[in-house]
ZAMAR-759565 format. One record per residue: chain; x, y negated, z negated of N, C-alpha, C in turn. Coordinates in steps of 0.001 Angstrom, whole numbers, plus 500000, padded with zeros to 6 digits. Example, Ala and Ser with C-alpha at 12.3 -4.5 7.8 and 13.67 -1.06 7.14 Angstrom:
<atoms>
<chaine: A	nc1: 513190	nc2: 505690	nc3: 492200	cac1: 512300	cac2: 504500	cac3: 492200	cc1: 513200	cc2: 503300	cc3: 492200>;
<chaine: A	nc1: 512850	nc2: 502250	nc3: 492920	cac1: 513670	cac2: 501060	cac3: 492860	cc1: 512900	cc2: 499970	cc3: 492130>;
</atoms>
This chain:
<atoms>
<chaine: A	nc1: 954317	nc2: 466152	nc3: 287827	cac1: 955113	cac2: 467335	cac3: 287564	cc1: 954223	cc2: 468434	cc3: 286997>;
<chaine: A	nc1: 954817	nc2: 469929	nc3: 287226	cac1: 954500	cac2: 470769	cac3: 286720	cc1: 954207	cc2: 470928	cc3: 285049>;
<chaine: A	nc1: 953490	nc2: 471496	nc3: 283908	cac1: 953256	cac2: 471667	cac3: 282796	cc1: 952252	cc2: 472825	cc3: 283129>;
<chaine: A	nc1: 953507	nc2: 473465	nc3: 282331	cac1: 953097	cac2: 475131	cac3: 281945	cc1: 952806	cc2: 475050	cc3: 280327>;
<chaine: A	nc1: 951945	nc2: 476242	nc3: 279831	cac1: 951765	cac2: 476685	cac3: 278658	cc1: 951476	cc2: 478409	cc3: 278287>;
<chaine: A	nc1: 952005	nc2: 478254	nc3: 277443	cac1: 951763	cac2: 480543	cac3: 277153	cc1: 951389	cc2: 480439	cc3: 275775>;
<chaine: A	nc1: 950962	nc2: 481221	nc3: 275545	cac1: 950220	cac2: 481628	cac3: 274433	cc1: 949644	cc2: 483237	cc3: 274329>;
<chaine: A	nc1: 950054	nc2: 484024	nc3: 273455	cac1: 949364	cac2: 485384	cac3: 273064	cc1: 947924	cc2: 485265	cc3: 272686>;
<chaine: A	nc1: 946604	nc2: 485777	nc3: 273838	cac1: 945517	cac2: 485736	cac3: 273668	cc1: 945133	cc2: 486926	cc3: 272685>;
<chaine: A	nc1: 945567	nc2: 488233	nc3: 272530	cac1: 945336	cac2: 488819	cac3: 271833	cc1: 946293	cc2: 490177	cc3: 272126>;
<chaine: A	nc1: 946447	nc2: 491204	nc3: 271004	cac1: 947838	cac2: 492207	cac3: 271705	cc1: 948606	cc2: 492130	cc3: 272744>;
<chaine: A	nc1: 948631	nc2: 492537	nc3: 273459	cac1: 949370	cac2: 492750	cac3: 274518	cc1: 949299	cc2: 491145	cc3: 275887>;
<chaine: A	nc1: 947573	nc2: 490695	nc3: 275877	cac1: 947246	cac2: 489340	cac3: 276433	cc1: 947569	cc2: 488175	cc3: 276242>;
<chaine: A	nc1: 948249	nc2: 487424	nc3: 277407	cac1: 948907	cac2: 486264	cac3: 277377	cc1: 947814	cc2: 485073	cc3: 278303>;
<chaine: A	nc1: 948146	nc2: 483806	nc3: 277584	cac1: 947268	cac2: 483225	cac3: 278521	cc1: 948400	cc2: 482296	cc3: 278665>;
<chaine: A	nc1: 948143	nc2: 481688	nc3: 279905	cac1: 949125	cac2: 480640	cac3: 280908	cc1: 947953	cc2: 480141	cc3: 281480>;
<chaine: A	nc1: 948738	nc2: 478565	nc3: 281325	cac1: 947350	cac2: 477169	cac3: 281628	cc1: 948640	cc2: 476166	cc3: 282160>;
<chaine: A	nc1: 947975	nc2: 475359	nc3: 283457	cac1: 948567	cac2: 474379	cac3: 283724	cc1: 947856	cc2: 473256	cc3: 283620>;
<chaine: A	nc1: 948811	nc2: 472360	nc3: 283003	cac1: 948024	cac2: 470811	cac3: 282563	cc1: 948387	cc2: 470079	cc3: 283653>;
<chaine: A	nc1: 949238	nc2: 469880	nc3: 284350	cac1: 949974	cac2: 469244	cac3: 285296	cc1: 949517	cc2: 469752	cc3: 287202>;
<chaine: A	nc1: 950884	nc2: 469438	nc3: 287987	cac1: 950236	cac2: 469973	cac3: 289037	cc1: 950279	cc2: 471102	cc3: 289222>;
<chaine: A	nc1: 949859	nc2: 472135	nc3: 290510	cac1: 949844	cac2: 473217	cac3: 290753	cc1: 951075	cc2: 473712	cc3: 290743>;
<chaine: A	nc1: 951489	nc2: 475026	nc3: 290228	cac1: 952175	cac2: 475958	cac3: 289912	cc1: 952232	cc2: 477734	cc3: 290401>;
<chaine: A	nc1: 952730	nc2: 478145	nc3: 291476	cac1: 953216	cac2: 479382	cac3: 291513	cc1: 953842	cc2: 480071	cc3: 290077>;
<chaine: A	nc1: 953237	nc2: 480937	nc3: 289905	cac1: 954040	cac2: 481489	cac3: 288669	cc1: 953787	cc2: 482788	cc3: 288363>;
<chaine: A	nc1: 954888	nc2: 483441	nc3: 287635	cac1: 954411	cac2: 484920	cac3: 286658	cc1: 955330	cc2: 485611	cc3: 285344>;
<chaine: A	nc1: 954621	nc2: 486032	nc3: 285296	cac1: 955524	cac2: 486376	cac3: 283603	cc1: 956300	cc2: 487753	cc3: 283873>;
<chaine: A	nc1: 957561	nc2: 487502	nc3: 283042	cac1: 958160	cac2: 488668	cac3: 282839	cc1: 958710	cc2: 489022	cc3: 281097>;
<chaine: A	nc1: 959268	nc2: 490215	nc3: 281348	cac1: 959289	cac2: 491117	cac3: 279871	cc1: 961088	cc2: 490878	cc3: 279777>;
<chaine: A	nc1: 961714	nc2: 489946	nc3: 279009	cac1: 963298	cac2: 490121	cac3: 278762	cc1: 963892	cc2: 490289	cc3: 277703>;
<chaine: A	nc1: 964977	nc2: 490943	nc3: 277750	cac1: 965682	cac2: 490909	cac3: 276033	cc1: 966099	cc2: 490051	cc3: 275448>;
<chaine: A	nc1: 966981	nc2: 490165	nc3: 274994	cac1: 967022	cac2: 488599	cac3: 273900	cc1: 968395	cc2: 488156	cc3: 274643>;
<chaine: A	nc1: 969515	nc2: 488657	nc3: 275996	cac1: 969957	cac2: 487897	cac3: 276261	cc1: 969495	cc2: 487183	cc3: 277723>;
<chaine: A	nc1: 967985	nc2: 487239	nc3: 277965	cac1: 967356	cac2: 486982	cac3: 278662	cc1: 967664	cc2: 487663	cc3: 280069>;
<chaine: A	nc1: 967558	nc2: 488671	nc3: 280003	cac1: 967924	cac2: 489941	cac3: 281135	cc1: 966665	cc2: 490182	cc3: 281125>;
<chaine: A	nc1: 965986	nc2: 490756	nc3: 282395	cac1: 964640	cac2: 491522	cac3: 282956	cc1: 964716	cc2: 492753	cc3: 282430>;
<chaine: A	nc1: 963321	nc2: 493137	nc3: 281897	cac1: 963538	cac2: 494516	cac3: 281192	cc1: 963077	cc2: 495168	cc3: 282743>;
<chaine: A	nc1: 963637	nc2: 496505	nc3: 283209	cac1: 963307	cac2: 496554	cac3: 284213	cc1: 962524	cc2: 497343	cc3: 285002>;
<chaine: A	nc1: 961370	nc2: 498001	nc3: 283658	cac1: 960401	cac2: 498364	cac3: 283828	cc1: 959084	cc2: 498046	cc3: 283134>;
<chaine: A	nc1: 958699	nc2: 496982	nc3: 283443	cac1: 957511	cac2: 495937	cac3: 282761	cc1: 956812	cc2: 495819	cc3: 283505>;
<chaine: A	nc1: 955089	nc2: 496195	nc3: 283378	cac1: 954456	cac2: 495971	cac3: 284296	cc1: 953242	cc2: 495341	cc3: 283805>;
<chaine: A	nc1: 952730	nc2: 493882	nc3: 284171	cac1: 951579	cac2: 492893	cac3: 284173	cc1: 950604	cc2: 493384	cc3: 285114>;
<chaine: A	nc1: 949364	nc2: 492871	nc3: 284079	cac1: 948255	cac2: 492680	cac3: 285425	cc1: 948087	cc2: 492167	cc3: 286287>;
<chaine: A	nc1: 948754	nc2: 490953	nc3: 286588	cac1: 949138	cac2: 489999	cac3: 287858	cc1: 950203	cc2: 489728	cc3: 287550>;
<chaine: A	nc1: 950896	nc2: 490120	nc3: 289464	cac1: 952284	cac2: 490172	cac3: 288902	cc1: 952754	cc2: 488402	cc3: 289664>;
<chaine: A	nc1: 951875	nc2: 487708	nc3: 290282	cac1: 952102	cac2: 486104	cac3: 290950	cc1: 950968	cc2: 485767	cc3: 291042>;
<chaine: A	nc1: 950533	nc2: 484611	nc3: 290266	cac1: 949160	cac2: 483735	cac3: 290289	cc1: 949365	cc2: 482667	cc3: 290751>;
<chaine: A	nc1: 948857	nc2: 481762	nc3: 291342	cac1: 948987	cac2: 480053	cac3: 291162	cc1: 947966	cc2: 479670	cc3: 290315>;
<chaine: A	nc1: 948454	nc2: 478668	nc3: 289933	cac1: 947952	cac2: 477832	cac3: 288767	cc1: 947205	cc2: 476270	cc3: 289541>;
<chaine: A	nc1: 946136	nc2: 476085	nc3: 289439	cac1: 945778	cac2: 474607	cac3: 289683	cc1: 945553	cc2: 473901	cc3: 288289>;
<chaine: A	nc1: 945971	nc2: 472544	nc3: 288184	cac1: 945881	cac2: 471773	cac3: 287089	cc1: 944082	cc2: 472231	cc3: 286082>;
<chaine: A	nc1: 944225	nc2: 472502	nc3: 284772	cac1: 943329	cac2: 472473	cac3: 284256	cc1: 943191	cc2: 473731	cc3: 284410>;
<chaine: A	nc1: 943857	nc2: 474704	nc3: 285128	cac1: 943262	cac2: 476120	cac3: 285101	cc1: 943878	cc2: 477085	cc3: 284149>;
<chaine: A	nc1: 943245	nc2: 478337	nc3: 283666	cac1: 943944	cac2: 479409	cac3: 282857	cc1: 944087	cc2: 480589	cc3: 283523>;
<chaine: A	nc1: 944966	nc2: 481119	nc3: 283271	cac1: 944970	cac2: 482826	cac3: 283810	cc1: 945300	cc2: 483623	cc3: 282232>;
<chaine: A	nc1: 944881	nc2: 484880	nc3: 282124	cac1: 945279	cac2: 485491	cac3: 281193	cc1: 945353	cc2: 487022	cc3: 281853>;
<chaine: A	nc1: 947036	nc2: 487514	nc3: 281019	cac1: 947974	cac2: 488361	cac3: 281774	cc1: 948004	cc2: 489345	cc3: 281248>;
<chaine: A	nc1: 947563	nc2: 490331	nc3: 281308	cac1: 948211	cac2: 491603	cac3: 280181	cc1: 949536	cc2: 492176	cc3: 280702>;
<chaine: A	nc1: 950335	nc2: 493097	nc3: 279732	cac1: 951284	cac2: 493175	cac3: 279554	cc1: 950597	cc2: 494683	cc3: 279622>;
<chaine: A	nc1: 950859	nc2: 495651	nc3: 280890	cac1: 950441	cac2: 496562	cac3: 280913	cc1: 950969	cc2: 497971	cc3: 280353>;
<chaine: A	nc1: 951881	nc2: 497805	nc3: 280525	cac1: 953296	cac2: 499281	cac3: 280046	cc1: 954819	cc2: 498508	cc3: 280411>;
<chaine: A	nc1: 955431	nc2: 499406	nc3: 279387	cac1: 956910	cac2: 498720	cac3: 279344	cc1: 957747	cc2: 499903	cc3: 279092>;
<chaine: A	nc1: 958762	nc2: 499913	nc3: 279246	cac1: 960014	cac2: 501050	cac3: 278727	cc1: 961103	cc2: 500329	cc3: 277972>;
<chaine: A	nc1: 961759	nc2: 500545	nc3: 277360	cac1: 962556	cac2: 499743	cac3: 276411	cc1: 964055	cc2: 500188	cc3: 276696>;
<chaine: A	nc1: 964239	nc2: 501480	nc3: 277240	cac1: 966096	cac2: 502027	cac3: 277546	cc1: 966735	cc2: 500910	cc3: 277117>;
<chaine: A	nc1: 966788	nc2: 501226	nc3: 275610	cac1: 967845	cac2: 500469	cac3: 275181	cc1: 967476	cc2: 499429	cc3: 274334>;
<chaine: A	nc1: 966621	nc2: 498831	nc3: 274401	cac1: 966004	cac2: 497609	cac3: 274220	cc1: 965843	cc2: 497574	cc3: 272443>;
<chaine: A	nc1: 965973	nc2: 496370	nc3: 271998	cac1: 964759	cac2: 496644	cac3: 270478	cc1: 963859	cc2: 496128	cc3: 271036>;
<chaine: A	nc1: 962744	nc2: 496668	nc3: 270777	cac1: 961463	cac2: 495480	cac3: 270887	cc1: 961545	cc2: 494555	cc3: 270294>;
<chaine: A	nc1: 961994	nc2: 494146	nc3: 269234	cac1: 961908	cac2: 492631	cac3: 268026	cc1: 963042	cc2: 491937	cc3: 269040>;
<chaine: A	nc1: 963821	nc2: 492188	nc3: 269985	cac1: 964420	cac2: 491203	cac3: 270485	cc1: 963302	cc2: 490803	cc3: 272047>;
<chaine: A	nc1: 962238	nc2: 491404	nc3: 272293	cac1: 961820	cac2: 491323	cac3: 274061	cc1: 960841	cc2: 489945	cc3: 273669>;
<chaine: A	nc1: 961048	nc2: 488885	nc3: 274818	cac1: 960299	cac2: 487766	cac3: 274920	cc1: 959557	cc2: 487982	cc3: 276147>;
<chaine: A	nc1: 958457	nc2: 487168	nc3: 276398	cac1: 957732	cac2: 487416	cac3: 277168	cc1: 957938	cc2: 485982	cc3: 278285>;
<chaine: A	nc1: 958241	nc2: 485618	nc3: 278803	cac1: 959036	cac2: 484303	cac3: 279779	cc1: 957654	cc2: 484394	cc3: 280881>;
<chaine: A	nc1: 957495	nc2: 482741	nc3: 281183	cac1: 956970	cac2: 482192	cac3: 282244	cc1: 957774	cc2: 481565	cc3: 283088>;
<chaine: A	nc1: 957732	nc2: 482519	nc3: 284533	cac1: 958794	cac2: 481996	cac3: 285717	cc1: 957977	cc2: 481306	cc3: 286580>;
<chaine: A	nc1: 958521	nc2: 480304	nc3: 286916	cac1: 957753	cac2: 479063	cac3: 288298	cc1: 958476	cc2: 478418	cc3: 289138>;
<chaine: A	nc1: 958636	nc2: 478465	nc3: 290484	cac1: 959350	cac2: 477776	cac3: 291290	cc1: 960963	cc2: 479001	cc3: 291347>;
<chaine: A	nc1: 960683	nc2: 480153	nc3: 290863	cac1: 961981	cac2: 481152	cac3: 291149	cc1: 962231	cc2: 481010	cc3: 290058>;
<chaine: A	nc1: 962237	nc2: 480537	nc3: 288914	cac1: 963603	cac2: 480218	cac3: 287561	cc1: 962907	cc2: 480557	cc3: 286409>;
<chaine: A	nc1: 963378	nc2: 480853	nc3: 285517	cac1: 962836	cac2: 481344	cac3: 283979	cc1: 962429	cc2: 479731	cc3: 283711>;
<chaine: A	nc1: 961259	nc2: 478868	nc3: 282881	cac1: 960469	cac2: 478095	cac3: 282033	cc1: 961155	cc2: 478034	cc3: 280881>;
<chaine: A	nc1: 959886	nc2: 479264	nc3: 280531	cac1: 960592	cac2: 479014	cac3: 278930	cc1: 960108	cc2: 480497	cc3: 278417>;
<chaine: A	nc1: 960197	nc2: 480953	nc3: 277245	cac1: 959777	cac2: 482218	cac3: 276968	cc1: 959545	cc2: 482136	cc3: 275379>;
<chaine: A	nc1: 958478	nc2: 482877	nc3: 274739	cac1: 958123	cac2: 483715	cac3: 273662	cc1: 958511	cc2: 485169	cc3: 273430>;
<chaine: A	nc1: 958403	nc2: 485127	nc3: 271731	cac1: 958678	cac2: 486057	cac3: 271451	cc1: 957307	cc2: 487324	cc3: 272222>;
<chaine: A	nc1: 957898	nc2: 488690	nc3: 272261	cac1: 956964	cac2: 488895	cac3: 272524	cc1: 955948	cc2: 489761	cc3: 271244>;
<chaine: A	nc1: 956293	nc2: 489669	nc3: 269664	cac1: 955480	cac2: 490345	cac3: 268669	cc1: 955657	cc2: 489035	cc3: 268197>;
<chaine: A	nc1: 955193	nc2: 488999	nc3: 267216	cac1: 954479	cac2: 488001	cac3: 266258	cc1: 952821	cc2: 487396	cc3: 266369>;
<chaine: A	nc1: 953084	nc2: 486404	nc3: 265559	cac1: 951397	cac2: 485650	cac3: 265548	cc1: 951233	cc2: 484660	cc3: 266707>;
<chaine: A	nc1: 950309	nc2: 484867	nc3: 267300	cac1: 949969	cac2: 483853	cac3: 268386	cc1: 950839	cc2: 482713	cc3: 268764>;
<chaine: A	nc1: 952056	nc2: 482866	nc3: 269207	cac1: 953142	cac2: 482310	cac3: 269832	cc1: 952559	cc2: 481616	cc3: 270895>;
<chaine: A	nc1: 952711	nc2: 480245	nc3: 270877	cac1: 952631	cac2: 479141	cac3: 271826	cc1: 953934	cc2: 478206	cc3: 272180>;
<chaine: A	nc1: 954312	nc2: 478131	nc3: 273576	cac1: 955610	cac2: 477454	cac3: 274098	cc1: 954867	cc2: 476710	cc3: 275119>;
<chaine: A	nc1: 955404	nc2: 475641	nc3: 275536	cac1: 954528	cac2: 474362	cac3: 276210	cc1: 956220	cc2: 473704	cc3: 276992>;
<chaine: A	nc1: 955920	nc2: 473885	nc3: 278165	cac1: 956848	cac2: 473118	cac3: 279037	cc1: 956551	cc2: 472441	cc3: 280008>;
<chaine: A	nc1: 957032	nc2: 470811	nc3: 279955	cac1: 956828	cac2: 470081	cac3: 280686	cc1: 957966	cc2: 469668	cc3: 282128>;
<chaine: A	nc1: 957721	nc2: 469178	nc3: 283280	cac1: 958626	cac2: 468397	cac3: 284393	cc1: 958996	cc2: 470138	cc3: 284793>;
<chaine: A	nc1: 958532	nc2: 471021	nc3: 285626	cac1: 959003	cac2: 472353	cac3: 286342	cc1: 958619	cc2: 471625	cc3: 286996>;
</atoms>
């Protein structure tokens, strides 16, 4: 099975690593009732992942209409479906999901 991981590499940079098998995937920007913010734009917007590999994502520009920022998480999607998601401020936030 799939095993995803995210982690804030530094401001705005996310890193995503798969421990498991290969993975289609990409991150998106949502509010806190897990709605697409719907102007968020990454440096890669679909990577695949091979086991053992990392990608790291920046989080390029965003618009908020509406939004708080203290509610926007930063979500890893794979196989079409939301994973799992982090906050997207705080201290180096790590979420680890296994069987996608």
């Amino acid at each position: 099975s799939t095993q995803l991981a995210l982690r804030r590499k530094t401001g705005w940079t996310f890193t995503v690593s798969a421990t498991g098998a290969a993975a289609y995937a990409s991150l998106s920007l949502r509010d806190g009732g897990l709605n697409p913010v719907p102007y968020a734009v990454f440096s890669d917007g679909y990577f695949m992942l091979f086991r053992g590999e990392c990608k790291n994502v920046e989080l390029e520009a965003f618009e908020l209409l509406g939004t708080v920022e203290s509610e926007l998480v930063v979500c890893v999607e794979a196989w079409n479906s939301v994973q799992f998601c982090i906050p997207l401020g705080g201290s180096n936030a790590v979420a680890h999901h296994a069987g996608v």
